[in-house]
LUMDRENMI-449471 format. One record per residue (C-alpha): residue number from 1; residue in one letter; x, y, z. Coordinates in Angstrom, 1 decimal, always signed. Example, Ala and Ser with C-alpha at 12.3 -4.5 7.8 and 13.67 -1.06 7.14 Angstrom:
<pts>
{1,"A",{+12.3,-4.5,+7.8}}
{2,"S",{+13.7,-1.1,+7.1}}
</pts>
This chain:
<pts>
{1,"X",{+0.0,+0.0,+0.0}}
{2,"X",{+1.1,+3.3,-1.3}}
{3,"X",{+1.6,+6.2,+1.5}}
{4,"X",{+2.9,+9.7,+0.7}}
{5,"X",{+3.9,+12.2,+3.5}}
{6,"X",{+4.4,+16.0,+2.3}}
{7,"X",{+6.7,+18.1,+4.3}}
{8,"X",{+8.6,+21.9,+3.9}}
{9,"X",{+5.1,+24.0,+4.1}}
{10,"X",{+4.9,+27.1,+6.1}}
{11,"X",{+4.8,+30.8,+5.9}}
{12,"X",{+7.1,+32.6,+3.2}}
{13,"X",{+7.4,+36.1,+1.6}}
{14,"X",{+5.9,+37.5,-1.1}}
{15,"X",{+8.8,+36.7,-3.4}}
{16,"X",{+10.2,+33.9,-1.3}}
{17,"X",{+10.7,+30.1,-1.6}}
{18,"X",{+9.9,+27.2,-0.4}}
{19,"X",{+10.9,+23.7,-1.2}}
{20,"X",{+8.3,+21.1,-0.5}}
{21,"X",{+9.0,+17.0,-0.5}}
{22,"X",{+7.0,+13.9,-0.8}}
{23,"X",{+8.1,+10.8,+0.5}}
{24,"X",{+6.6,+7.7,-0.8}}
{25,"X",{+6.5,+4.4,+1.0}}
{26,"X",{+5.1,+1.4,-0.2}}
{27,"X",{+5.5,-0.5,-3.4}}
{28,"X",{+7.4,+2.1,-5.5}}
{29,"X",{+7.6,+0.8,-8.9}}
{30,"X",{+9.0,+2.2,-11.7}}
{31,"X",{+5.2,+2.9,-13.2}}
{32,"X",{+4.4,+5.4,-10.7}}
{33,"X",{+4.6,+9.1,-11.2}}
{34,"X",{+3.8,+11.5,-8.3}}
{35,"X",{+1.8,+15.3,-8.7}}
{36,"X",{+1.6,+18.3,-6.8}}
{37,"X",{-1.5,+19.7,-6.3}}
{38,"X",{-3.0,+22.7,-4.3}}
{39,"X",{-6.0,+23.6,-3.2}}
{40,"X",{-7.3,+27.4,-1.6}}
{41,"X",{-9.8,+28.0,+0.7}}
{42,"X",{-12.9,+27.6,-0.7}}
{43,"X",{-11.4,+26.5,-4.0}}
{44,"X",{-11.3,+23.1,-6.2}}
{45,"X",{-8.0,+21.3,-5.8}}
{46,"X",{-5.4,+21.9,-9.1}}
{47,"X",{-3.1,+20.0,-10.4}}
{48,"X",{+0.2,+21.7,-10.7}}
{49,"X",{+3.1,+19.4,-11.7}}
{50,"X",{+4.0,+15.8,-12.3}}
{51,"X",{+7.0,+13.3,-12.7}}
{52,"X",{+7.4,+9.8,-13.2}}
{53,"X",{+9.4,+8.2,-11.0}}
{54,"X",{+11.1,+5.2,-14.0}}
{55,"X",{+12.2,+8.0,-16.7}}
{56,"X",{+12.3,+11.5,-14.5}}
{57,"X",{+9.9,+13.4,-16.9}}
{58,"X",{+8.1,+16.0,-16.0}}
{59,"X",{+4.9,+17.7,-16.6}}
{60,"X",{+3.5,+21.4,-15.8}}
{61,"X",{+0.8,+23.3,-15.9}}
{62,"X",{+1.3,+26.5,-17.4}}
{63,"X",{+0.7,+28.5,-14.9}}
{64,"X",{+3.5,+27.7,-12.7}}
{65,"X",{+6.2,+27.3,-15.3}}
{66,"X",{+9.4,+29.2,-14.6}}
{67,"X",{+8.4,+29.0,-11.2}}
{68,"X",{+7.9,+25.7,-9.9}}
{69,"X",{+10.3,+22.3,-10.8}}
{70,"X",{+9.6,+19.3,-9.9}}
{71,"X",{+12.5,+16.6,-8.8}}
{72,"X",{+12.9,+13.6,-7.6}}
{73,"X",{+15.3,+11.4,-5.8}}
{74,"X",{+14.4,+7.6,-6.0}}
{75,"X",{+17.3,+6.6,-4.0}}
{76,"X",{+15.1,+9.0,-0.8}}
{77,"X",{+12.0,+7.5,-2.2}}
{78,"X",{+11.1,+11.3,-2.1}}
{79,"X",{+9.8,+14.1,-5.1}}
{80,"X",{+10.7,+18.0,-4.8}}
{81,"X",{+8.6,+20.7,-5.8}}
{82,"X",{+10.5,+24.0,-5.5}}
{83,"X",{+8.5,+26.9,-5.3}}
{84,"X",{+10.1,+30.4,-6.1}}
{85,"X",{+8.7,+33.6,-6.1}}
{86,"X",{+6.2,+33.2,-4.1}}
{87,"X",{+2.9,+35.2,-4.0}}
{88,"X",{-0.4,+35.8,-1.9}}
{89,"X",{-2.2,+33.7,-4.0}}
{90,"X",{+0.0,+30.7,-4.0}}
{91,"X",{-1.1,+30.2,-0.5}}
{92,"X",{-3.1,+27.0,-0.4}}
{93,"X",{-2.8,+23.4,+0.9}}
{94,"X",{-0.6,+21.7,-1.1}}
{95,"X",{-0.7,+17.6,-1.5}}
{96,"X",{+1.2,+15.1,-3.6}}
{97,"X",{-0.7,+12.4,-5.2}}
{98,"X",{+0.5,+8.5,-7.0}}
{99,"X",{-0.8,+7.3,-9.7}}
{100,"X",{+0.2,+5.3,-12.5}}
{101,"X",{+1.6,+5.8,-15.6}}
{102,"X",{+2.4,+3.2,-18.7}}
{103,"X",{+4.5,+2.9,-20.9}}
{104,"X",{+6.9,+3.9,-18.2}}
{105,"X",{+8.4,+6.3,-20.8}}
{106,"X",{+5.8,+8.5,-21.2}}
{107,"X",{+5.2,+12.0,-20.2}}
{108,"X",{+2.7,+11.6,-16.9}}
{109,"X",{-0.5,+13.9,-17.0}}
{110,"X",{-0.4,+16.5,-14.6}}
{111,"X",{-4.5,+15.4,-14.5}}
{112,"X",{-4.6,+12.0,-14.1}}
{113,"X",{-8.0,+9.8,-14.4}}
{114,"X",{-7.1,+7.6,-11.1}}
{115,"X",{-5.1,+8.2,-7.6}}
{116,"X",{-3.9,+5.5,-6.0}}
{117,"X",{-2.7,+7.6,-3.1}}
{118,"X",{-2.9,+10.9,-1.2}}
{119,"X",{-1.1,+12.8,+1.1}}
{120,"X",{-2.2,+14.6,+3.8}}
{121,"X",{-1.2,+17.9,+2.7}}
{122,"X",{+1.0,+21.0,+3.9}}
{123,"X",{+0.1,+24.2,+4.4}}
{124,"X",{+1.8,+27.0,+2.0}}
{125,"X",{+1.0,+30.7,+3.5}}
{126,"X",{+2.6,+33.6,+1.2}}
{127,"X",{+2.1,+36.8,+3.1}}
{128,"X",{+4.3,+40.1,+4.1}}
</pts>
């Protein structure tokens, strides 16, 4: 059973960084990508970024290109989203989520059709 635990929320400047991780326990195969998502107060969760875990690619929604990456490090079981420059409105809960993705090769989808697993989430706060 797949379990993902985000850390590296909390409270940064409006032009600040944060670096968030995901570590994932379980049966980590090489067909498993994991994706950053957020979701606001009040708001529908969004999909922001996703990498597969076999190849290393990446995907990103265009919104948070040139801002966000997305990294992993198989040997710490664990995937990076780096955040820079930061604003009010990035503030949100932010989770990672498995899923899988075949061929192993491709490009993952930063909205997938099925989850296999959730995190429980980390708080992002942007304010001055």
């Amino acid at each position: 059973q797949l379990q993902l635990v985000e850390t590296g929320g909390g409270l940064a400047q409006p032009g600040g960084s944060l670096r968030l991780s995901c570590v994932v326990s379980g049966n980590t195969l090489d067909d498993l990508a994991i994706g950053w998502f957020r979701q606001a107060p009040g708001k529908e969760r969004d999909p922001l970024s996703c990498i597969s875990l076999g190849a290393g690619r990446s995907n990103y929604e265009e919104f948070v290109k040139g801002r966000f990456t997305i990294s992993r490090d198989n040997a710490k079981n664990t995937v990076y989203l780096q955040m820079n420059s930061l604003q009010p409105e990035d503030t949100a809960v932010y989770y990672c989520a498995a899923f899988s993705i075949w061929p192993v090769q491709s490009i993952c989808s930063t909205t997938p059709l099925t989850i296999r697993s959730w995190g429980q989430g980390t708080q992002v706060t942007v304010s001055s």
